[in-house]
N, C-alpha and C positions, 0 to 999 in steps of 0.2 A: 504494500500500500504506500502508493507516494504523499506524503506530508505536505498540507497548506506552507506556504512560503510566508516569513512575517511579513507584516505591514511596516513598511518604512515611514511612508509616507501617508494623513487619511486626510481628506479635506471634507468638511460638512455642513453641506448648507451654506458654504463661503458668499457673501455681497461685499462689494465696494462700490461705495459712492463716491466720486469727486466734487466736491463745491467750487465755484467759480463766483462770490457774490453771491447774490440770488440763484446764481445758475445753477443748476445740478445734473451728475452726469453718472450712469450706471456703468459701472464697468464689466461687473461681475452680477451675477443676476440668481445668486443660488447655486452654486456649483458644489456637487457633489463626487467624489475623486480618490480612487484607495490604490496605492503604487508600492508594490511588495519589495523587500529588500532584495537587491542585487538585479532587480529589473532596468533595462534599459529602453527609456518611452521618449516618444515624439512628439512637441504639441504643434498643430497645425491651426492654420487659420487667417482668412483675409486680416488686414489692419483695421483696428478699432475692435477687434473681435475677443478682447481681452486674454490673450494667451500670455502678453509678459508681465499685467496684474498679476495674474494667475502663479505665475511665477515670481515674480518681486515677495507676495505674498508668505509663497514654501519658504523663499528665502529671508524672511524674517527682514527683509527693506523696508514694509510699508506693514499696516498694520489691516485687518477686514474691518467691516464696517459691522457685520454681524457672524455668526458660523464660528466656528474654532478649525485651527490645525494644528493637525498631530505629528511631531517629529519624533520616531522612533520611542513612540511611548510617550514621552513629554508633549500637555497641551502648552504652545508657545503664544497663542494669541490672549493671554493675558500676562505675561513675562515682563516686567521693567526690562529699560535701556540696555543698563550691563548686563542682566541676564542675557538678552537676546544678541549682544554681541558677544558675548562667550560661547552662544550656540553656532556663530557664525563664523567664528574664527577654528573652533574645533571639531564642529562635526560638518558643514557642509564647506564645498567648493565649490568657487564663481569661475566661469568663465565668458567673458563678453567678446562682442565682436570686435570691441573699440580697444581692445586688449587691457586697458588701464594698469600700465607699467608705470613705474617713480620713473620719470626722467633722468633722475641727478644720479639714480643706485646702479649698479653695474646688473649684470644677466645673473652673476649666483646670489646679490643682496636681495632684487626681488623676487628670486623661489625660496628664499629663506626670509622673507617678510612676515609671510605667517607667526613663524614659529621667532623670529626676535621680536615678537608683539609681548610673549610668555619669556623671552628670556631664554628661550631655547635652543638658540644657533651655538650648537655644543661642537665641537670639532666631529662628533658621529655624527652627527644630520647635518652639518655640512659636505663631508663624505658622502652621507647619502642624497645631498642635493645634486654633488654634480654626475652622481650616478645615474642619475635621473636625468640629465641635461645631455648626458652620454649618451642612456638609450635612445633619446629621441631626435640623434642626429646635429646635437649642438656643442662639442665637444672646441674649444678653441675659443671659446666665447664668451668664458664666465668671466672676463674682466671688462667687456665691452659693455659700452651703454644702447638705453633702445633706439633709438637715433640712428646708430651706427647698425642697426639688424633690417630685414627685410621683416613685409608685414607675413609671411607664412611662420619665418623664425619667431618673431616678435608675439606671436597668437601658440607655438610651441614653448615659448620661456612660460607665455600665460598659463599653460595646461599644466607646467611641472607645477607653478605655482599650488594649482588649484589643487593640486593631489599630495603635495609634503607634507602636509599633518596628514594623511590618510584617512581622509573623509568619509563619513559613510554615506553622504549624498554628493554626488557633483552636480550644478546647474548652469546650462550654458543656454545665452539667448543670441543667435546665429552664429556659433563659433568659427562656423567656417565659411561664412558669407564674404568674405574678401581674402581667401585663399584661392589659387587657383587648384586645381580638380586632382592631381599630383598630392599636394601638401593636406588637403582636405581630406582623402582617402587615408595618408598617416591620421590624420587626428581622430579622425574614424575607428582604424583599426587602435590606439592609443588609448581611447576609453570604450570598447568592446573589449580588450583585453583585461582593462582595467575591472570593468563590471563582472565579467564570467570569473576572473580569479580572484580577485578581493572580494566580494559580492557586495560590490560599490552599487549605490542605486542612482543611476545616472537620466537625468530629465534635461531636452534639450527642444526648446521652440528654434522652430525654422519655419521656412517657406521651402526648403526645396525636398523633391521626392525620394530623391535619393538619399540623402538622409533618414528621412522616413524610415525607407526599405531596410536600414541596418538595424537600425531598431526591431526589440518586439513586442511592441506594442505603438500604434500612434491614438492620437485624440485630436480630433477635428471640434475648433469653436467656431462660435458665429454667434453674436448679438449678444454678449458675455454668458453664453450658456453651452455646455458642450454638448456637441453635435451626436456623436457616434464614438466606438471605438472600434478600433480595427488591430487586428491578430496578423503580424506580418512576418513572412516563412523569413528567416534572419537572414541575409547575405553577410555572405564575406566579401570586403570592398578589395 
């Protein structure tokens, strides 16, 4: 008999509202959402269609308007500041499109950002940073700045980042939208790896289908509410 897989992730009944003034604007409309640990899922959806609330949200950025989420057991939507940046620094991993690297810190200061937040950049995890910068093809680099990298390097410094405390969620909102097709298949196969052997639960909003397809599982929204979900045979990119 094969065994339920935990719940990493539950969303319940999630709403977000924006104010603008007088104005008000629904982002989120009730969304309902249970993402098992060590899954790797997709969210799809035109713009405006609340997928990166939806995700700001898991990620403890912004706060719901009504609904709770659940992060590995802990409900976070009632958490003060520092709690919620402590949940953010040690159990989940961001990565964006905009890559949001420190300028001024060299390639191994910001994958060991994380961890000298805690005081952590011990000579072993810095060892194990640039092990990390190694696997993924960036070996020669850890004293350069991001300036000096290209934007496929510069979105692979981002990923060691997002994995060096060893997250038990990674979240990326188009990580690989301004890679080309090359660089974006590594970052693909980077966290597929990461997810099957760590049982990382990896949640990643895109537009594009191929993405999707590596995944297995996608979620189509539309009008802050989701659409469908779809079951997708996994490719290897």
């Amino acid at each position: 008999m094969v065994s339920a897989r935990i719940e990493a992730i539950a969303v319940n009944d999630v709403t977000k509202t924006y104010f603008t003034g007088k104005i008000s604007y629904k982002a989120l409309s009730g969304v309902t959402l249970s993402i098992a640990k060590g899954e790797f899922v997709t969210v799809l959806g035109p713009s405006g269609s609340g997928k990166t609330t939806l995700m700001n949200l898991i990620g403890t950025l912004d706060r719901p308007t009504s609904g709770s989420i659940v992060l590995d057991g802990t409900d976070v939507s009632s958490l003060n500041d520092n709690s919620l940046a402590l949940i953010r620094n040690r159990k989940i991993g961001f990565i964006f499109q905009s890559y949001n690297l420190v300028p001024y810190l060299t390639v191994l200061e910001n994958v060991l950002l994380p961890l000298m937040v805690d005081g952590k950049d011990t000579p072993e995890n810095i060892a194990k940073a640039k092990g990390m910068l190694v696997e993924i093809g960036m070996e020669g680099t850890f004293n350069k700045k991001p300036n000096e990298l290209s934007g496929g390097q510069q979105q692979r410094v981002a990923i060691a980042r997002s994995l060096i405390n060893d997250p038990s969620i990674i979240l990326g909102d188009e990580p690989t939208g301004n890679l080309d097709s090359k660089t974006a298949d590594a970052v693909l196969n980077l966290l597929t790896k990461v997810s099957k052997e760590k049982d990382t639960t990896v949640l990643i909003v895109t537009h594009d289908p191929h993405v999707a397809s590596v995944s297995e599982r996608s979620i189509y929204m539309k009008d802050g509410l989701i659409e469908r979900h779809v079951k997708n045979p996994r490719k290897e990119t």
